[in-house]
C-alpha atoms as one frame of an Amber mdcrd trajectory, in Angstrom:
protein
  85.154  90.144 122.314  83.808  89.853 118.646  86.127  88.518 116.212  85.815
  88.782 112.448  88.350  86.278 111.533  91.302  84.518 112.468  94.211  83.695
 109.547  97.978  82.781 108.775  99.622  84.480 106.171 102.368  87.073 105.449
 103.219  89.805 107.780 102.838  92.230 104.412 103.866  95.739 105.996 106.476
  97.127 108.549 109.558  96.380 110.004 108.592  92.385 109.802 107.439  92.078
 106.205 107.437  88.947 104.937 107.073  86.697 108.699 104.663  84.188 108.545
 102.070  85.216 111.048  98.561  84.669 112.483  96.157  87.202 112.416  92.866
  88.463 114.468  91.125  90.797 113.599  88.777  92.285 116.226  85.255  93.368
 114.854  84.758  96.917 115.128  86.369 100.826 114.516  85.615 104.554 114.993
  87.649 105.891 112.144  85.609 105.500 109.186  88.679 106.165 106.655  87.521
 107.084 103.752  90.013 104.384 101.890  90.313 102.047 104.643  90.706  97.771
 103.153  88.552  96.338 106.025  85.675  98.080 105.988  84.312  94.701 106.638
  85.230  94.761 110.152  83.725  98.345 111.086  80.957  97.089 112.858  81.238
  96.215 116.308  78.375  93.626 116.474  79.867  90.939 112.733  82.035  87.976
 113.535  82.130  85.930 116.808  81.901  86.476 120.262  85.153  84.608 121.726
  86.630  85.041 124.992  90.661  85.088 125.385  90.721  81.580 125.915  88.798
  80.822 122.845  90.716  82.804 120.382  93.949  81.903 121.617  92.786  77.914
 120.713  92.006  79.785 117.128  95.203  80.826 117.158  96.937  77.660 117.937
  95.670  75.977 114.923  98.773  76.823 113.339 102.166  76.613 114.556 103.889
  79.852 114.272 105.434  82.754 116.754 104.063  85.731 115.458 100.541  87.058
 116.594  98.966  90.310 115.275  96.249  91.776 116.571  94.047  94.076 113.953
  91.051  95.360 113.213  88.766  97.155 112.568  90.472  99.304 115.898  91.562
  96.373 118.292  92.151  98.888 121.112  88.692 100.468 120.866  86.066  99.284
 122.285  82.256 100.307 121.288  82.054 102.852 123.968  85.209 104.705 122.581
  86.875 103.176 125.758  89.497 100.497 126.408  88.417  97.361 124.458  87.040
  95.174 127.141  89.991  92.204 127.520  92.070  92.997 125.118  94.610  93.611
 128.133  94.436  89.916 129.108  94.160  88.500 125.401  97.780  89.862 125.113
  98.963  88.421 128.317  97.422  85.293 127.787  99.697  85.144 123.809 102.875
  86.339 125.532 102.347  83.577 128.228 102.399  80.982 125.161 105.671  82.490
 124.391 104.354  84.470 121.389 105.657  87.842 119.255 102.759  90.167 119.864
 102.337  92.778 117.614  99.228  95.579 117.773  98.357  97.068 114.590  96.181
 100.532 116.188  95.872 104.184 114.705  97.005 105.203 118.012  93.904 107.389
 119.308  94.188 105.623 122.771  96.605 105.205 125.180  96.099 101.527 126.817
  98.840 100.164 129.379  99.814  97.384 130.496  99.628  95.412 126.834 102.206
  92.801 126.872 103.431  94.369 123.174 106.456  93.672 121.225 105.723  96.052
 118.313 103.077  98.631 118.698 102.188  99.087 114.740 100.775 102.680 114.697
  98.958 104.170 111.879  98.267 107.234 112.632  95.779 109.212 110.578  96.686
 112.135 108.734  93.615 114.394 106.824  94.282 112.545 103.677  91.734 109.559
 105.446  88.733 112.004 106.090  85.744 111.214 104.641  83.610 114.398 104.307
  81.113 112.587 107.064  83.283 112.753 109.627  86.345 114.899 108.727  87.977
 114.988 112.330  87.093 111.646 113.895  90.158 109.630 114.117  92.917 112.265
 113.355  96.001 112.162 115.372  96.542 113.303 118.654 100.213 113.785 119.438
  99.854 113.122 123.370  98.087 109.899 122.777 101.071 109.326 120.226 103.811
 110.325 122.442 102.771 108.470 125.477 102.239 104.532 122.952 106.098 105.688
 121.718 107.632 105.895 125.236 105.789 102.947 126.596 106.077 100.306 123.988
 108.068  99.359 120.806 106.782 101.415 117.714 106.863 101.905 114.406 105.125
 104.649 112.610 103.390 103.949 109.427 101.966 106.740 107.526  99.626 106.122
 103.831 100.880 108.694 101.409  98.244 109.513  99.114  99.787 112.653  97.670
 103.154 113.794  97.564 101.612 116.942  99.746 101.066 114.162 102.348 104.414
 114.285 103.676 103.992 117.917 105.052 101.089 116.706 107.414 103.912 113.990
 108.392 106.219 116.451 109.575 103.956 118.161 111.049 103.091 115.909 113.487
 106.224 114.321 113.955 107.572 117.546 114.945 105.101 118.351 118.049 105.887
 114.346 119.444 109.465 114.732 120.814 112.238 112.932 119.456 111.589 110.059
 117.151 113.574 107.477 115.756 113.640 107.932 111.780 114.335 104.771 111.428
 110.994 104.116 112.973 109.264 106.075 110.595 107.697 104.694 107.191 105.795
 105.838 104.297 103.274 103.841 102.998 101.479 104.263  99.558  97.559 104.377
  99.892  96.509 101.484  97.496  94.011  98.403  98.089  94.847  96.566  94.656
  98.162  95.768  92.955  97.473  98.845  90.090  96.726 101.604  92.851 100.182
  99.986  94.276 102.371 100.276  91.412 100.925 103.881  90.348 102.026 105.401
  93.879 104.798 102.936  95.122 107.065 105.205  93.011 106.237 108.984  94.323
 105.881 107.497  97.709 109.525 105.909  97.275 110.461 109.630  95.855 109.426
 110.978  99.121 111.800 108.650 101.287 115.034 109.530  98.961 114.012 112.687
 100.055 113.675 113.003 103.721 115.328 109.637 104.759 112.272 107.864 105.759
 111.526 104.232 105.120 109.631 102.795 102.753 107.080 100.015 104.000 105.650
  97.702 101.071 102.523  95.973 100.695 103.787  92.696 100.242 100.186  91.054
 100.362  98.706  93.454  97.838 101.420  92.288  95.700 100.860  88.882  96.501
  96.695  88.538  96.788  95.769  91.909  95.706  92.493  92.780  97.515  91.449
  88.951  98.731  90.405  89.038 101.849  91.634  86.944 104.850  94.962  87.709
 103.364
C-alpha cells in the first residue's frame, strides 16, 4: 500500500491526547473536505509503495506502544473498496503487542481490524466543497455497525455554532451512544483559526454535555507537517 509518511509525535486529538505515538499515514481519500489539513495525502498514487512487513520495520524505528493509522482515508482503497491489506497491517501491529488506533470518517464498514480505538470523523455538510457536496457525508448504518464492532470515539469539527444541529441529527438516527464518546472539535489548521473557535466550540459542550477534543499539535507546531 502507498504510504505518505511515517512519524512520532503527539497523539494531538481524542480521548489519548497528549501519548507519544507513531503515525502512518496511508496515501489516498475520497472526501475532498473542503478544509481538510492533509490535502497532501489525497492522491492515491504520492508516497511509497510498502507492504505490511515494510511499514511495520518503519514503525519500529522508534520505541513506543501507540500506532495510528491515518490518512488521507486509510480504510479506502482507490476503488472505493476495502483498502487492499490494511486488514493484515493491523494484525501484523497488534501481534508486536501494539495500541492500534484507526483515524477513518467512517464511510465503510471493514471487519476483522484488530482496533483498539476506532477514531471516527464523521462528516457533517459543514466539509462540502461545492464540487462534490455529498461525497463523503455520513451514513448512519455504516456508523452504527464501526460503533458496535469496535471501540469508538466520535469526533465532530464545529465550524459554526449551527454545526451542532447536524450533530444531533445524526446522532439521533444511530441508536444509543455513549456521550462520553462524543467530542466537538473546532475546525482550525493554524493556532489563530484555533483560538478564534476553541471558545464557541467549548460554548457548545457546556451546553449539551459533550466533550471537548483539543488540537494539541496545532497548539504545539501549528500547521508543520509530519506533526
Amino acid at each position: 500500500m502507498r504510504v505518505v509518511e511515517v512519524f512520532h509525535s503527539l497523539q494531538g486529538e481524542g480521548t489519548l491526547v497528549g501519548v507519544p505515538s507513531v503515525f502512518v499515514r496511508l496515501a489516498g481519500c475520497p472526501l475532498r473536505c473542503r478544509w481538510c489539513d492533509t490535502a497532501y495525502a489525497w492522491d492515491y498514487s504520492v508516497g511509497e509503495e510498502l507492504d505490511p512487513a515494510g511499514i511495520v520495520e518503519q514503525v519500529d524505528r522508534w520505541p513506543c506502544r501507540h500506532v495510528v493509522l491515518t490518512g488521507g482515508e486509510p480504510l479506502v482503497g482507490e476503488d472505493l473498496a476495502v483498502r487492499q491489506g490494511i486488514v493484515g497491517l493491523t494484525h501484523c501491529l497488534k501481534a508486536l503487542g501494539k495500541h492500534i488506533t484507526i483515524e477513518t470518517a467512517g464511510t465503510l464498514f471493514v471487519p476483522d481490524l484488530a482496533c483498539d480505538l476506532m477514531s471516527i470523523s464523521p462528516k457533517l455538510g459543514n466539509s462540502a466543497s461545492p464540487a462534490s457536496p455529498q461525497i463523503g457525508l455520513a451514513v448512519p448504518a455504516v456508523l452504527s455497525r464501526l460503533i458496535a464492532a469496535y471501540p469508538y470515539q466520535l469526533k465532530f469539527v464545529i465550524e459554526s455554532p449551527g454545526d451542532i444541529d447536524d450533530v444531533q441529527g445524526l446522532l439521533g438516527s444511530l441508536g444509543p451512544v455513549d456521550p462520553a464518546c462524543v467530542l466537538l472539535m473546532p475546525q482550525a489548521r493554524t493556532r489563530d483559526h484555533l483560538l478564534v473557535r476553541s471558545p464557541m466550540v467549548a460554548e457548545l459542550c457546556r451546553k449539551t454535555g459533550f466533550r471537548f477534543c483539543d488540537r494539541l499539535h496545532i497548539w504545539l507546531w501549528s500547521d508543520e507537517r509530519g506533526r
